[in-house]
C-alpha positions in Angstrom: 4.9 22.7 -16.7 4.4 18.9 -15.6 0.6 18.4 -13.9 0.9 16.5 -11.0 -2.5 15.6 -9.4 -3.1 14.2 -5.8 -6.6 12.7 -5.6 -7.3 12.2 -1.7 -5.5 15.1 -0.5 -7.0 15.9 2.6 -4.7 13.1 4.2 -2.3 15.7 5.6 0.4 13.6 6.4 0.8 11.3 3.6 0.1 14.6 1.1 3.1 16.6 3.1 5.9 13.5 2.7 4.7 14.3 -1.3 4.7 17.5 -1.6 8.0 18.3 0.1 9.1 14.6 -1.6 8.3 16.9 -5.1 9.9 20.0 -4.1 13.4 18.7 -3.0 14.2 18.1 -7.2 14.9 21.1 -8.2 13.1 19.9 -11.9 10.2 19.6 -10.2 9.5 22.8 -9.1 8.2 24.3 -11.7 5.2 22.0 -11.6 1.7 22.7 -11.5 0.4 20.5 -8.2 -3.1 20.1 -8.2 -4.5 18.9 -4.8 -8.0 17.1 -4.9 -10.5 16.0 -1.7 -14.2 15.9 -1.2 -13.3 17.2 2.5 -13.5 20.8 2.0 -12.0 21.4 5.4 -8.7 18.9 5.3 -8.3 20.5 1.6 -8.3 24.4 2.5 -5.7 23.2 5.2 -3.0 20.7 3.0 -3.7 23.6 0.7 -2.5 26.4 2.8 0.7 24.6 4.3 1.8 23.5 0.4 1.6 27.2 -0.7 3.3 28.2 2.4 6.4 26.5 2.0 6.0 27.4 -2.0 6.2 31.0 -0.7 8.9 30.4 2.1 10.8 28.6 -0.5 10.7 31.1 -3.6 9.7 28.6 -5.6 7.8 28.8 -8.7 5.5 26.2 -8.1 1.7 26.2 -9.5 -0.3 25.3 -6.1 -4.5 24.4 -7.3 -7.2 22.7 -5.1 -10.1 21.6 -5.6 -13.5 19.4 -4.8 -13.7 18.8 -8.3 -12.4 15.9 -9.7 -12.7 16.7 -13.2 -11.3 19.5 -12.9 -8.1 18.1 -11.1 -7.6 15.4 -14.2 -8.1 17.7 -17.1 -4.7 17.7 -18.7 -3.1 15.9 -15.6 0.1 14.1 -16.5 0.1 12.4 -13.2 -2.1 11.2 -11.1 -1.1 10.0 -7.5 -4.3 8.3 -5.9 -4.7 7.9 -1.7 -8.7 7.6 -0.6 -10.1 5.7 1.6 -13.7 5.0 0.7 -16.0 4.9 3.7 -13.1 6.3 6.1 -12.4 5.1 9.5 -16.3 4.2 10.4 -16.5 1.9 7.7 -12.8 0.4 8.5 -14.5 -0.1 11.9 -16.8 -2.7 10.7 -14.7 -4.4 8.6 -12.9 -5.1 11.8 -16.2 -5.6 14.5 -17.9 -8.2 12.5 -15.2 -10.4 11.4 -13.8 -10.0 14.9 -17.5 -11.6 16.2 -16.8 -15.0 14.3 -13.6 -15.1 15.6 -11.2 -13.6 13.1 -9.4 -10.8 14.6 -6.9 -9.2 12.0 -4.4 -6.7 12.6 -5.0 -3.8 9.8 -7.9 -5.3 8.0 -6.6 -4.0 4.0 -5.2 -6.5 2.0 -6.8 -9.6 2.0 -9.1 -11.4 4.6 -12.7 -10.3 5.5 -11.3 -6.7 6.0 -9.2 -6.1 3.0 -12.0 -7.6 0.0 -14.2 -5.5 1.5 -12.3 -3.0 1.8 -11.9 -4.1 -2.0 -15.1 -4.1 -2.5 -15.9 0.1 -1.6 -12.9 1.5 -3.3 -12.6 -0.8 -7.0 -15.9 1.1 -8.4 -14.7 4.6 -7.4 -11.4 3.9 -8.7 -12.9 2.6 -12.0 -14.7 5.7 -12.7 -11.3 8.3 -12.0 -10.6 5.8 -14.7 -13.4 6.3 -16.7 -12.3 10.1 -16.2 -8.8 9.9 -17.2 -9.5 7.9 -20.3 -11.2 10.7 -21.0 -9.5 14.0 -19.3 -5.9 12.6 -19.5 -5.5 9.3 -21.4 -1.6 9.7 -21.6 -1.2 10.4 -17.6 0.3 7.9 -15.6 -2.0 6.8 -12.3 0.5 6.0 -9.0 -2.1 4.6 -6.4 -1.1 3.9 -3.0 -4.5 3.1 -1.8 -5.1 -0.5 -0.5 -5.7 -3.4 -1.1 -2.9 -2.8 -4.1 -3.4 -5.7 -6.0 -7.1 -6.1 -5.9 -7.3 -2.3 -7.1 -4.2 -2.7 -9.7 -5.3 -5.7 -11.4 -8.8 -4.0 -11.5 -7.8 -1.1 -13.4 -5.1 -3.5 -15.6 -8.2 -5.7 -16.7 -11.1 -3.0 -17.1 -9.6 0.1 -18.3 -6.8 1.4 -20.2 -5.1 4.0 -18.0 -1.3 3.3 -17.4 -0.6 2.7 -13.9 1.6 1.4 -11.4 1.3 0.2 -7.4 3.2 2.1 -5.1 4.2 0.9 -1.5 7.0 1.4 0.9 7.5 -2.1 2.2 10.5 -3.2 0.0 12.5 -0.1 0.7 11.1 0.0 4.5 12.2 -3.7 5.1 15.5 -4.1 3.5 16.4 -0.8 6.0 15.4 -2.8 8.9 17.3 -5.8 7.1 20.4 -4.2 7.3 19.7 -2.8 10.9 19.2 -6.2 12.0 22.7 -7.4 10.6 24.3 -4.0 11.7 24.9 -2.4 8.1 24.2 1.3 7.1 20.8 1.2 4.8 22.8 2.3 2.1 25.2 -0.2 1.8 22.6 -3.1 1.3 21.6 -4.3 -2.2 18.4 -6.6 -2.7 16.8 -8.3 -5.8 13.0 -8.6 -4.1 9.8 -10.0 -6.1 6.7 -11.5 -5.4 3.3 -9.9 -4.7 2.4 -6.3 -2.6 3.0 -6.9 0.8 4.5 -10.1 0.4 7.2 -10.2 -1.8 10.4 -12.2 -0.8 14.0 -11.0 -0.5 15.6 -13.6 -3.2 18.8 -11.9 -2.8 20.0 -9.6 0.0 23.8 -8.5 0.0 25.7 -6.5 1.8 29.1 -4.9 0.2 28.2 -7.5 -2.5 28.5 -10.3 -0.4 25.4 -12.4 0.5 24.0 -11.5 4.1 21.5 -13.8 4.6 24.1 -16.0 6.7 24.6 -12.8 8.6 20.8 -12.4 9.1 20.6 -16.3 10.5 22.8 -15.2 12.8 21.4 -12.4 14.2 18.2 -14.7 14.5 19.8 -16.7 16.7 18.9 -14.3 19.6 15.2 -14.2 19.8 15.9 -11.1 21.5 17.2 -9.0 18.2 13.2 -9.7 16.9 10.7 -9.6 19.6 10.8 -6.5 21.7 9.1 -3.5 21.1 11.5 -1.9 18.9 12.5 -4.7 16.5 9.9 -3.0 14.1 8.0 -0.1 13.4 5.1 -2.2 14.3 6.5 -3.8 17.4 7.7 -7.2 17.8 9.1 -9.1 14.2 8.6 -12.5 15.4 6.1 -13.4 12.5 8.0 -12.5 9.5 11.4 -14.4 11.4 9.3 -17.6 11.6 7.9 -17.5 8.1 11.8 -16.6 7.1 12.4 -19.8 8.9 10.3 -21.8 7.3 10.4 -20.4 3.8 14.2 -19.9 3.8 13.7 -16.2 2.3 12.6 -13.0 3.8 8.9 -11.3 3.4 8.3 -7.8 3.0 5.9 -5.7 5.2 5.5 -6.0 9.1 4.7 -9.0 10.9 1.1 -7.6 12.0 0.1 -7.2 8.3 2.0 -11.1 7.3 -0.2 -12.7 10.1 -3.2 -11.5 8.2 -1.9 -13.3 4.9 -1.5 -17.0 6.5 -3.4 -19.6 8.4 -0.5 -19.8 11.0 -0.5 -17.4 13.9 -3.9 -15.7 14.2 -6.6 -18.9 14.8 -6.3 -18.3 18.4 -6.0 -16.5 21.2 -3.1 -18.3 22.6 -0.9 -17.9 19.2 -1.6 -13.9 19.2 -0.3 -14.0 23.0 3.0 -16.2 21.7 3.4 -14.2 18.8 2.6 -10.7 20.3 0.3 -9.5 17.5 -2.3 -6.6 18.4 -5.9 -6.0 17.1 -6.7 -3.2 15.1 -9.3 -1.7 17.0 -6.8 -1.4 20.0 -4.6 0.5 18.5 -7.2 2.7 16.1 -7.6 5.6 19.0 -4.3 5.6 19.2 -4.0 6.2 15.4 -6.6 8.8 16.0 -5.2 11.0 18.6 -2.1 10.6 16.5 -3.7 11.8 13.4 -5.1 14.7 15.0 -1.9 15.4 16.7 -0.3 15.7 12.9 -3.2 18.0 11.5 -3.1 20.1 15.0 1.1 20.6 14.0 0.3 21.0 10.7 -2.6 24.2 11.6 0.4 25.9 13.9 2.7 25.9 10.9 0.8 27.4 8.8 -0.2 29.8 11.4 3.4 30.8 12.6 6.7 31.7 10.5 8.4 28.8 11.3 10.4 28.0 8.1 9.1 24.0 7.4 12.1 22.1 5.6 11.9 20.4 2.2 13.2 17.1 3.0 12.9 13.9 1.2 11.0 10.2 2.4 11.9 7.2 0.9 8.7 7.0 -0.8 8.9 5.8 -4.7 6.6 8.5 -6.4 8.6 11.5 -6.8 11.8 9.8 -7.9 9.9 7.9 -10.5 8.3 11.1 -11.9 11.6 12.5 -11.8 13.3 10.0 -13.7 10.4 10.4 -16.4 11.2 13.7 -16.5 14.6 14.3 -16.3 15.8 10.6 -17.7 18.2 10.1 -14.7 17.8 6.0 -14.6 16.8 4.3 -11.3 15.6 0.9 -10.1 12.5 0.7 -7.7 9.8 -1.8 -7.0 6.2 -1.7 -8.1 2.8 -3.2 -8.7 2.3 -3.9 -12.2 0.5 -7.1 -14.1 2.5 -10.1 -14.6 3.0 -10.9 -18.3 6.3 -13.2 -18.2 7.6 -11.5 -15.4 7.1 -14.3 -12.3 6.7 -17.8 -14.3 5.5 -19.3 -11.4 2.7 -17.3 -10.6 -0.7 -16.8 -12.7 -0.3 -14.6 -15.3 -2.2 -11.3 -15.7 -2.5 -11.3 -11.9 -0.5 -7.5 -9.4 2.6 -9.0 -9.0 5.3 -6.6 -7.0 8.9 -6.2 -9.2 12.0 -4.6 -9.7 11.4 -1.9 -12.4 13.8 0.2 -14.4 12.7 4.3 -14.5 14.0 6.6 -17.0 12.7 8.8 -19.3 10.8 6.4 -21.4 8.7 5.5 -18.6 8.4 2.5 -16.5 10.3 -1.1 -17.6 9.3 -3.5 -15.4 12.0 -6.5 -15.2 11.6 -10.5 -15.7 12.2 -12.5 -12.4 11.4 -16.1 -13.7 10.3 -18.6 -11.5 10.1 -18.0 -7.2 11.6 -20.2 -5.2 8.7 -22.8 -5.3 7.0 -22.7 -1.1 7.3 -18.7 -2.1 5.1 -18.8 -5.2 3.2 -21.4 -3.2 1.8 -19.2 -0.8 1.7 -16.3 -2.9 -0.8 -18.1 -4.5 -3.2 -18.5 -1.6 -3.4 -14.9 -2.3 -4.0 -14.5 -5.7 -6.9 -16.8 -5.0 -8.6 -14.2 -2.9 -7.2 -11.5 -4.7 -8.5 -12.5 -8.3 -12.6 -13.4 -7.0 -12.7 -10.3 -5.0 -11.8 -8.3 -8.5 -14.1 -10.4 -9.9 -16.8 -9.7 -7.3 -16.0 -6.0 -7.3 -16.6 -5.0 -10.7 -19.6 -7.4 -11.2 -21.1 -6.6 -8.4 -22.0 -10.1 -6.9 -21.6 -11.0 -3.8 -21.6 -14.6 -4.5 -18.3 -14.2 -5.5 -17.3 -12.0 -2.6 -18.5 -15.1 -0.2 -16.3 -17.6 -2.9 -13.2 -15.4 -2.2 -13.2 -15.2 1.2 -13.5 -19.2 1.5 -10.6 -19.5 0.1 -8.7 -16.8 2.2 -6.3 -18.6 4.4 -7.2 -16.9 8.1 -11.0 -17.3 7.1 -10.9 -21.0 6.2 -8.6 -21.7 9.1 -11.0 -20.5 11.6 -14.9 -20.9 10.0 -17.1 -23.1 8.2 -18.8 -22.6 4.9 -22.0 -21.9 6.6 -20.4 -19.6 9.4 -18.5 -17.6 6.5 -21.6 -17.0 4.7 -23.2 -15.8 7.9 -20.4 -13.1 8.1 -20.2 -11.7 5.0 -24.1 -11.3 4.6 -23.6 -9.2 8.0 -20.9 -7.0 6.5 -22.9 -6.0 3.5 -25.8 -5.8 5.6 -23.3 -3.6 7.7 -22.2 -1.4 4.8 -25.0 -1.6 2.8 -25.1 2.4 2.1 -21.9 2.0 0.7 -22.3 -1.5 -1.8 -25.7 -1.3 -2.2 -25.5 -2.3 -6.3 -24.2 -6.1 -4.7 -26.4 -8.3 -5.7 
């Protein structure tokens, strides 16, 4: 029986999409799923709906939980990691202070003041389920989703030796809204899509195996197909449709997150108005109630009969541990360290790739160089990206103060000085939390 762990499994929604994502292969079903929180509470709960639908579903599944991590990775042969260090109180302040010197970012968990410090709490406790599976399970194969994906990947690439992989849902997310925004079922869209998490470029984009991107410049010709309400998950598109301008090629991820990554549209008030982007904080009780509206549905299926459906997201993991287990080839995108597979960009940093899955594990494929202005601001990135490793694992918050001058929205809006003001307030802020920084 395959050992499929889920560290971080008190977040009920993201741990339901998995565990009916597993149980919709038949060949997964006789698995052993261990599910793993330090919330005792949010466990006992994402506990009893997975062995509910086991039971309503006759399936042979192995169901465990547990506080223990230890005792989740012994003999794990996968490990699918979602925490969140700190939770939402700690997300708050890497949002409040910031927002004080004038930088007011949108989801605060890539890069910019938000994401290295976000960074900065989650790198060492990643490092140690490391340290753990090195020991516990040194042949298991880590799937993280938790953010920031390439500050946390190219951690665990440079200081440890578990296999691993970065798992997001942007590519697939945004070449469905690609081919809503040309008119094309999802499934008759094909895409060749590299660059870095969260911004990784559409180099190709086809549709019946004809290029679209004419199509798409079309469509863009009506501001109205981008900037109401429903262009995007997230609201108004207008962000990414400018950069596409610009750059000539399509970002992934939602124009509230892209804003984050670029000195463009988020300096001042005025260019958040033209370009209808939000602040986190006014939409995080919304998130909230939301949240607890999921956990409250969640508590009345488990306490009714209602049969609860086995359907399948168009999240990455399961089909990639299916593939390893079964062999069926597929082609998905990931987070793994460049070694010859974008020229352009610096080697050994997360880049985000087409990979080949099948039973031999994970092939990542060579992409060569990115169109030039896309590796370009990739790079501003990897700028921030590679100090605030740096800065996490060595502890020093010199470096954490480096990286963040060279982040674009930071160094757009404040002065040496003023930057070092606001990062000696954060980790004053959060000091419980990174108080080995020195």
């Amino acid at each position: 029986m395959v050992k499929i762990v889920i560290i971080g499994a008190g977040s009920h929604v993201f741990t339901r999409n998995l565990v009916t994502d597993f149980l919709s292969y038949p060949e997964l079903r006789d698995s052993t799923i261990n599910l793993m929180d330090i919330d005792e509470d949010r466990l006992d709960l994402v506990t009893s709906f997975t062995r509910k639908i086991v039971s309503q579903h006759g399936y042979a599944t192995e169901i465990d939980s547990t506080t223990d991590r230890r005792t989740a990775l012994d003999g794990a042969d996968y490990v699918i990691l979602s925490i969140r260090v700190g939770g939402l109180a700690a997300n708050r302040l890497d949002l409040e202070i910031p927002a004080k010197y004038g930088i007011v970012q949108g989801i605060g968990d890539t890069i910019g003041p938000g994401g290295v410090f976000y960074g900065l709490r989650h790198v060492p406790v990643i490092l140690d389920i490391c340290r753990d599976m090195e020991e516990l399970c040194p042949d298991a194969l880590l799937l993280n989703y938790t953010n920031p994906m390439a500050i946390i990947c190219w951690a665990v690439n440079d200081y440890s030796s578990v296999k691993n992989i970065g798992l997001c849902h942007s590519v697939q997310g945004t070449a469905s809204e690609l081919a809503r925004y040309i008119g094309a079922p999802p499934d008759e869209v094909q895409y060749w899509v590299a660059g870095i998490n969260h911004m990784a470029w559409f180099l190709e984009f086809k549709w019946r195996g004809e290029d679209a991107y004419p199509l798409l410049r079309e469509s863009f010709k009506d501001p109205a197909v981008y900037s109401g309400p429903d262009a995007h998950w997230a609201g108004p598109d207008i962000v990414r449709v400018e950069v596409f301008k610009a750059l000539g090629y399509f970002p992934t991820e939602s124009s509230q997150h892209l804003s984050e990554y670029v000195p463009w549209f988020r300096k001042r008030p005025e260019l958040m108005e033209q370009f209808k982007l939000n602040y986190r904080l006014d939409t995080l009780g919304t998130m909230i109630e939301g949240r607890a509206r999921s956990e409250e549905e969640m508590r009345r299926l488990v306490a009714s009969g209602d049969p609860i459906p086995v359907e399948r997201s168009t999240e990455y993991c399961s089909s990639i541990i299916h593939s390893m287990e079964t062999g069926t080839p597929r082609r998905v995108n990931v987070n793994v360290s460049n070694h010859g597979l974008i020229t352009n960009l610096p080697q050994g940093s997360c880049v985000e790739v087409p990979c080949l899955v099948d039973g031999g594990g994970v092939h990542p494929c060579h992409v060569g160089d990115l169109p030039p202005q896309c590796a370009a601001l990739n790079r501003t990135n990897i700028n921030v990206q590679e100090l605030a490793v740096l800065g996490s694992v060595e502890k020093d918050r010199e470096l954490v103060f480096q990286s963040l001058l060279l982040d674009p929205l930071t160094s757009a809006k404040l002065t040496i000085d003023e930057t070092r003001s606001m990062v000696n307030e954060m980790f004053e802020a959060e000091a419980l939390l990174l108080k080995d920084f020195v």
